[in-house]
MILUM-771750 format. One record per residue (C-alpha): x, y, z; residue in one letter. Coordinates in steps of 0.2 Angstrom, whole numbers, plus 5000, padded with zeros to 4 digits. Each point is the difference from the previous one (the first is absolute). Layout:
// MILUM-771750
XYZA...
END
This chain:
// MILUM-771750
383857134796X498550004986X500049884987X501349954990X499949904983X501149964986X499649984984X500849974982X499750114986X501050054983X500550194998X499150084989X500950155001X500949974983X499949864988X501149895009X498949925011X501249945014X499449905014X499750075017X499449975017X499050145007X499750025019X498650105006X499450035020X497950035002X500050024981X501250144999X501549984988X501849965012X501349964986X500449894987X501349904995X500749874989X499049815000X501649895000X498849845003X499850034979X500949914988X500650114986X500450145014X501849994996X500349954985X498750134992X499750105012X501050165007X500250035017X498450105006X501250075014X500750134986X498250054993X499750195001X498149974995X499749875011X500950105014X498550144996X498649875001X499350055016X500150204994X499449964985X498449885007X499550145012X500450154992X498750135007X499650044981X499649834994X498249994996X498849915012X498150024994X499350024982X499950194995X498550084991X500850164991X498750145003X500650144991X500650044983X501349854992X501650055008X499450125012X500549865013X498450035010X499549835006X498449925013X500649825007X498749884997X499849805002X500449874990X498249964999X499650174993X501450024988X499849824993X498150034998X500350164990X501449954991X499149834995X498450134995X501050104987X500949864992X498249954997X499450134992X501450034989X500049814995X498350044996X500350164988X501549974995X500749815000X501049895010X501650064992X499750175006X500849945015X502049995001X501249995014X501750035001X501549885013X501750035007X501449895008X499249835005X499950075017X498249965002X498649854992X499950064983X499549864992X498250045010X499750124993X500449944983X498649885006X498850125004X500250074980X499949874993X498549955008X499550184999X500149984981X501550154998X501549934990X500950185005X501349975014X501650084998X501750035009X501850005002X500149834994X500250064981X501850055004X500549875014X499749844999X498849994986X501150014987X501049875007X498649875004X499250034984X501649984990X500749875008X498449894996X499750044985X502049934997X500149865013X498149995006X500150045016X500850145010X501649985004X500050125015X501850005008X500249885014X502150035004X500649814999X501650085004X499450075019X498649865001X501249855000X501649965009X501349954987X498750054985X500949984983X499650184996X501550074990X499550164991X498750145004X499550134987X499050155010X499250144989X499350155007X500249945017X500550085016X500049865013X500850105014X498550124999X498749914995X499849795000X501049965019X499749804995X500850024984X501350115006X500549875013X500249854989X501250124986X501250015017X500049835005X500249954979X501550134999X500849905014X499849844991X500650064985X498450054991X500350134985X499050135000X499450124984X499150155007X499350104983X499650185008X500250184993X500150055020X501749935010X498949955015X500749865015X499349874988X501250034984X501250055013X500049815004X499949934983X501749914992X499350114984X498850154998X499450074985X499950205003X498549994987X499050144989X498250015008X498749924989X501649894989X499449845012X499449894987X501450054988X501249955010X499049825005X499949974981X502150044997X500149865012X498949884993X501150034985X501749965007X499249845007X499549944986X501650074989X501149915013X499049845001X499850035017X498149955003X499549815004X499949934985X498949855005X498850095012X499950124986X499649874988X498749905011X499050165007X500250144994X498950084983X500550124988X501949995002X500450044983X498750135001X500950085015X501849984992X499750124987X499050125010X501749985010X501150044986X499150194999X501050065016X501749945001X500950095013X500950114988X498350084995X499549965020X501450125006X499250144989X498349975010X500649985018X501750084999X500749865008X501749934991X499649854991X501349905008X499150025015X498549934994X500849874992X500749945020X498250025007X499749874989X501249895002X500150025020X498249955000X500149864989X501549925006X499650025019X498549854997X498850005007X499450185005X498550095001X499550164994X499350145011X498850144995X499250155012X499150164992X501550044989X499249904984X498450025006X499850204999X500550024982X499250044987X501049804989X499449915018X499349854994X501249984984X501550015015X499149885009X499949884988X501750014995X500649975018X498949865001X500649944980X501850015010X499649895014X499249874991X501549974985X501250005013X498849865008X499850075017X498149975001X499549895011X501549925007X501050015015X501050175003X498950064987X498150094997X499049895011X498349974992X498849965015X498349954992X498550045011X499749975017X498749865007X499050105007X498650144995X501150154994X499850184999X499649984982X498649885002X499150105015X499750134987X498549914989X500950084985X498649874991X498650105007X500250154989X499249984983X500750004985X499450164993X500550105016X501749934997X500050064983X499650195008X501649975011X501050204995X501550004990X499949804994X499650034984X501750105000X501349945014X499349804998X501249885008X499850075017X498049984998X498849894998X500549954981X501749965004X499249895017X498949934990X501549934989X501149945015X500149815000X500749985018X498349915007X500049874984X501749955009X500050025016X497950005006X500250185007X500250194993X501650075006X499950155008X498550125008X499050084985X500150175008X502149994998X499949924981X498450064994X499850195001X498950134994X501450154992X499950115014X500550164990X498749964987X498649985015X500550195006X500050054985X498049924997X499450075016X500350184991X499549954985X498649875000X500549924986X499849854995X498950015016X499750085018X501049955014X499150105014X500949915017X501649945005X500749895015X501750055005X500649845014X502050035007X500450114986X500350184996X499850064983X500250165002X501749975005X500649844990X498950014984X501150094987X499250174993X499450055017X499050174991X499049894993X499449875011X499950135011X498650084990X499449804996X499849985018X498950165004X498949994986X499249835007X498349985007X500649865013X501949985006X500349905017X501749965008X500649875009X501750035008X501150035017X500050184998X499250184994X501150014983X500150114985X498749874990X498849985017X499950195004X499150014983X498849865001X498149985007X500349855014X501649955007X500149845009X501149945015X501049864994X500949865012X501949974999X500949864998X500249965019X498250045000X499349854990X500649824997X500949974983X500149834989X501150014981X500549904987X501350144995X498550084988X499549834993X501750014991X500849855013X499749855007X500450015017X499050085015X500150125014X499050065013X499950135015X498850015015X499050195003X501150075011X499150155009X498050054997X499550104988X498450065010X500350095018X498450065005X500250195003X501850024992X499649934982X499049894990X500949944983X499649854990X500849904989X500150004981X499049864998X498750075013X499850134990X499749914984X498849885006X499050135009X499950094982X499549824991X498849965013X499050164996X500350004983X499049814997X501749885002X499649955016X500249814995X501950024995X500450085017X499549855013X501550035012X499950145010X501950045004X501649964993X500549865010X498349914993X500950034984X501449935002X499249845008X499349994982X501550044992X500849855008X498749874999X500949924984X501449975014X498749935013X500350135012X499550175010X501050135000X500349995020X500549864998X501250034984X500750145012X500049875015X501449894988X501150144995X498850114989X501149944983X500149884989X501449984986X499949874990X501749924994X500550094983X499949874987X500950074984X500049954980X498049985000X500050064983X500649824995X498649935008X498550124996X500850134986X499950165002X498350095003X500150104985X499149964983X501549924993X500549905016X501750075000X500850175002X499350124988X501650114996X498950044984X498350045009X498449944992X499050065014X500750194995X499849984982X498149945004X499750165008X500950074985X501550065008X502049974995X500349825005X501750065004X500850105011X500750174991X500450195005X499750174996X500450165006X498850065014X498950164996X501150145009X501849995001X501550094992X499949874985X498250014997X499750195001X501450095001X499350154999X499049995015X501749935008X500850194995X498550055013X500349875013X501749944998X499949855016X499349825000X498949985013X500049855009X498749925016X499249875007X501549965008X499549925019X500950095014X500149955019X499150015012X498550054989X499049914992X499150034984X499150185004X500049915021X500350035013X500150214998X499550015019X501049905010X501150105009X501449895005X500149964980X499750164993X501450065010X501349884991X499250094983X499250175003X500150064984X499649954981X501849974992X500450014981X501649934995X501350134988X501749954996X501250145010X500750064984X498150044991X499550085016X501450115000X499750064984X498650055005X500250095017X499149875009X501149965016X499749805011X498450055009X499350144991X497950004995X500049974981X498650024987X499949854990X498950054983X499249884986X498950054986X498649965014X500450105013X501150045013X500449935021X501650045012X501049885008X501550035009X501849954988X501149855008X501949994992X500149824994X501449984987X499449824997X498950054986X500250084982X500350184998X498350004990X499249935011X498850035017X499049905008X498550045013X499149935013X498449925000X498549995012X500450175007X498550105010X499850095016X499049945014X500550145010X499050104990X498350074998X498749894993X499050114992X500250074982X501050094996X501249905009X499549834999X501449955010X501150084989X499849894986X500650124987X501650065008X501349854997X498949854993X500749964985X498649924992X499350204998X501649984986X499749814992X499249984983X498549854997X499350054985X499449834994X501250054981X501449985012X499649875011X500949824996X498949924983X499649815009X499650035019X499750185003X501550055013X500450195000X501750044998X501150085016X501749964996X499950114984X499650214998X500950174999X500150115014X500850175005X500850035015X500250175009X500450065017X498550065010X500450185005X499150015019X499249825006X500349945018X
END
């Protein structure tokens, strides 16, 4: 019998970071199963026993494809000819060329693009801003960006959604309004606490154009016209105030611009509302009322607001709604957290270290300004509460479309390299041609990942990355929370002969301590991070992990009627000065979006469907997890969604290969029957590539064939006008059969 250990880790196989115990023999993964010794394991967390991606953990961790040394390519970009080198080498080169470009060209000729959280972004966010580069962009813009930045720019700080309902036993949680979301598929935490709040009574809104397990649930759901989001949010604001059903007195106390807001309000009664969303206005009128007379409740977005082009004006008008209803901060309500004790995410970053004029060269700020450096520079959370919220790579972002677009351009400057970490733009950027053209045009692209995908098999290096049982892990949820949580490194990330993979942060401090930033990287691994991290706390992390590896501090609500709220008023700014500063519409509104039977109906006569995606399907995750076998065989095949009765008249029969068309291009997925959707409407997976396929161009791992980003739009014209998002929930398609495709 070898050695056997035990350690406890979070999953980070999907966002919701459950608590595990892992159990390895001589270093070698065993099995992995639920840590019942945590606290919050059943009230939060769902049964690990039931996990389809945690069951593939050990597939996944040593999948004979999963890259183990850094890779030099040696041939042509995309000819997937490669020469394994060292670390040593490819940090030396890689720090040699970032030089000599800084040198010709500037710091900010340097971006890098970031995924899902799975790996130690805010590092590299370190390594820019020390760098000098103020150009790191990702898939933040539309996820939790829009969110965070709205939220502080309303309450002053981000009111990310900590369930009271699943947290607490007996929580006073009454009401929950979900938009966009698919729980079931997508948010297990979440999905748990809406079934144990069904069972207490809990009413449930679920606002979805797609009848998914979620609305399925609901008390009510709002079968809604994509993009009508922020329409409908406003109709409700109306009947609320019209039927005096807002808290008068918190209203009164906290809250700016009530007026103001009333008679933006009156602009979309549900009568005109119905028009928009092709809901009944009766209905809307009972959303409202079930929400605000089921006190307190909490509202619940998730990638339905935030990939449409009125993102941030829905937003804001689901926050508006919470707060005149008075569910901020108070039990059963929108927790608001403050920061943690500790040294967060956001602070390891040295945002302070990049100078002002390289702020001011930061792309697409000028245009898309609130997720930016000028909309940061505005947010009063620190005046209140002595720390940022949030990491500056999730709120502060470079517009990655306007950076794809600059790299072919040059204008209003050179960006010459790019640092792709855990992310794969070729497959989740929108406008895939393009970036695609961006990508190969560089003098310099390295890529830092688990696996040869469609971006990596184009770029210069490509670097071994450790997974998450492969390196320790410390959070404080972002820098959005309060609390903390730990998990011991599992397995090695280095077996000498097998593979050699570093972690993110090895990585990054191997780049700044060639590149003259040796002084701001003194620790040499992780776990010396997170000693220094937790020093405000006078402890190490073994022995933070030795106690429990968590801290929650007891939720102490109503703090605004201590400290006001962090926002340049101190209340809540339904009438926001931070977005008239920037010169933006202080209140929420709608418009149509740039293509869709009501706003060109002559391209509709052409492409007669609504196309629909970014909806998260199981046991996928994001473009994840592709390779795993035992998961790819629960979902071998892209899937786009047609109502029977639109599919008949079309010839296309359940099963059949289908070309899906846009105005950009067109990709083939196979047609499920799903009669819980509008006749006008399809919706598409996203993520989708093929591992299984060659490398090398033309192929690319067959990023062309069913990606549906070949087919999104993210002109900058159509992007949303305060943070940049791209829309996805909104475009016309064609759909045909494909006459021979096996």
């Amino acid at each position: 019998m070898g050695k056997t250990e035990a350690r406890r880790s979070f999953c980070e196989m999907c966002h919701a970071r459950c608590r595990v115990l892992v159990h390895s023999e001589d270093g070698r993964l065993a099995k992995i199963e639920e840590d019942r010794s945590y606290p919050l394991v059943d009230a939060v967390f769902p049964p690990t026993a039931a996990c389809r991606r945690l069951h593939a953990a050990k597939e996944e961790i040593y999948h004979p494809d999963r890259l183990k040394y850094p890779l030099k390519r040696v041939g042509e970009k995309g000819e997937g000819k490669w020469e394994q080198i060292s670390w040593t080498r490819a940090l030396d080169e890689i720090a040699e060329k970032l030089r000599e470009i800084r040198r010709e060209y500037g710091a900010e000729a340097l971006a890098a693009t970031g995924g899902t959280g799975h790996t130690h972004e805010q590092f590299l966010t370190r390594f820019l801003n020390l760098f000098g580069s103020p150009n790191f962009v990702g898939a933040s813009t539309i996820c939790s960006a829009p969110f965070v930045t709205t939220s502080l720019a309303t309450v002053g700080w981000s009111l990310r959604h900590r369930i009271q309902l699943s947290i607490e036993k007996g929580a006073t949680t009454k009401s929950v309004l979900i938009i966009g979301q698919d729980s079931e598929q997508s948010y297990t935490r979440i999905w748990k606490g809406l079934r144990d709040g069904k069972e207490r009574g809990v009413k449930i809104i679920v606002v979805d154009p797609r009848r998914t397990q979620t609305a399925e649930l609901a008390d009510l759901w709002l079968q809604i016209r994509p993009g009508t989001d922020s329409a409908l949010l406003l109709a409700m604001i109306d009947v609320v105030i019209q039927e005096g059903l807002y808290d008068s007195e918190f209203v009164e106390k906290w809250c700016y611009g009530f007026d103001k807001l009333a008679e933006r309000a009156r602009e979309y009664p549900p009568e005109k509302v119905a028009e928009i969303t092709r809901l009944p206005a009766e209905r809307i009128r009972n959303a409202a009322r079930m929400f605000a007379l089921n006190r307190p409740g909490i509202s619940i977005g998730g990638m339905g607001l935030e990939h449409q082009q009125n993102a941030l004006e829905g937003i804001q008008a689901e926050l508006i709604l919470a707060a005149i209803l008075g569910y901020i901060d108070v039990e059963g309500g929108i927790y608001l957290p403050g920061p943690s004790k500790i040294i967060t995410e956001r602070e390891m970053e040295l945002s302070d270290m990049l100078p002002p004029e390289q702020k001011s060269k930061q792309l697409g700020a000028d245009r898309f300004k609130l997720i930016a450096w000028p909309g940061n520079d505005l947010f009063e959370d620190k005046r209140v509460w002595g720390k940022k919220c949030g990491r500056q790579r999730t709120i502060v972002l470079a517009h990655a479309p306007s950076m794809y677009r600059t790299v072919l351009t040059g204008k209003p400057y050179p960006v010459k390299a790019v640092i792709t970490q855990a992310s794969n733009p070729m497959v989740t950027q929108a406008n895939v041609k393009l970036v695609y053209e961006a990508l190969k045009s560089l003098d310099l692209y390295v890529v830092c990942d688990y696996w040869l995908t469609p971006s990596a098999e184009i770029a210069d290096y490509v670097l071994p990355i450790a997974s998450w049982l492969e390196r320790p892990y410390l959070s404080t949820g972002l820098a959005y929370d309060n609390f903390v949580i730990g998990g011991e490194q599992a397995l090695p990330a280095i077996v000498p002969g097998e593979y050699e993979r570093w972690t993110d942060y090895e990585f990054c401090r191997g780049l700044g301590v060639r590149l003259e930033q040796e002084e701001y990287w003194p620790w040499e691994n992780l776990e010396e991070v997170y000693d220094y991290q937790l020093n405000p706390l006078g402890i190490t992390f073994e022995e933070f992990m030795a106690q429990g590896g968590y801290d929650f501090p007891a939720n102490d609500y109503r703090k605004h009627e201590k400290v006001g709220f962090a926002t340049p008023t101190g209340r809540v700014e339904l009438y926001s000065t931070i977005l008239e500063k920037l010169g933006y519409d202080p209140l929420p509104s709608y418009e149509e979006s740039f293509e869709n039977p009501v706003s060109t109906p002559e391209l509709a006569k052409e492409y007669p469907l609504m196309l629909i995606t970014g909806g998260r399907f199981m046991p996928m995750y994001h473009s994840e997890k592709r390779q795993v076998d035992s998961l790819r065989a629960r979902h071998p095949h892209p899937l786009v969604q047609i109502h029977p009765k639109t599919a008949a008249t079309l010839n296309i029969a359940n099963g059949d290969w289908v070309w899906i068309e846009t105005p950009r291009g067109k990709i083939r997925m196979k047609c499920q029957y799903f009669d819980g959707i509008n006749q006008q409407v399809v919706h598409a997976e996203h993520g989708w590539w093929f591992p299984e396929l060659p490398g090398e161009e033309p192929w690319l791992h067959g990023v062309w064939e069913s990606n549906i980003n070949v087919l999104t739009d993210d002109d900058p014209g159509v992007c949303n006008k305060r943070g940049g998002g791209w829309p996805l929930k909104t475009s016309l398609c064609k759909i045909y059969k494909v006459k021979q495709y096996s």
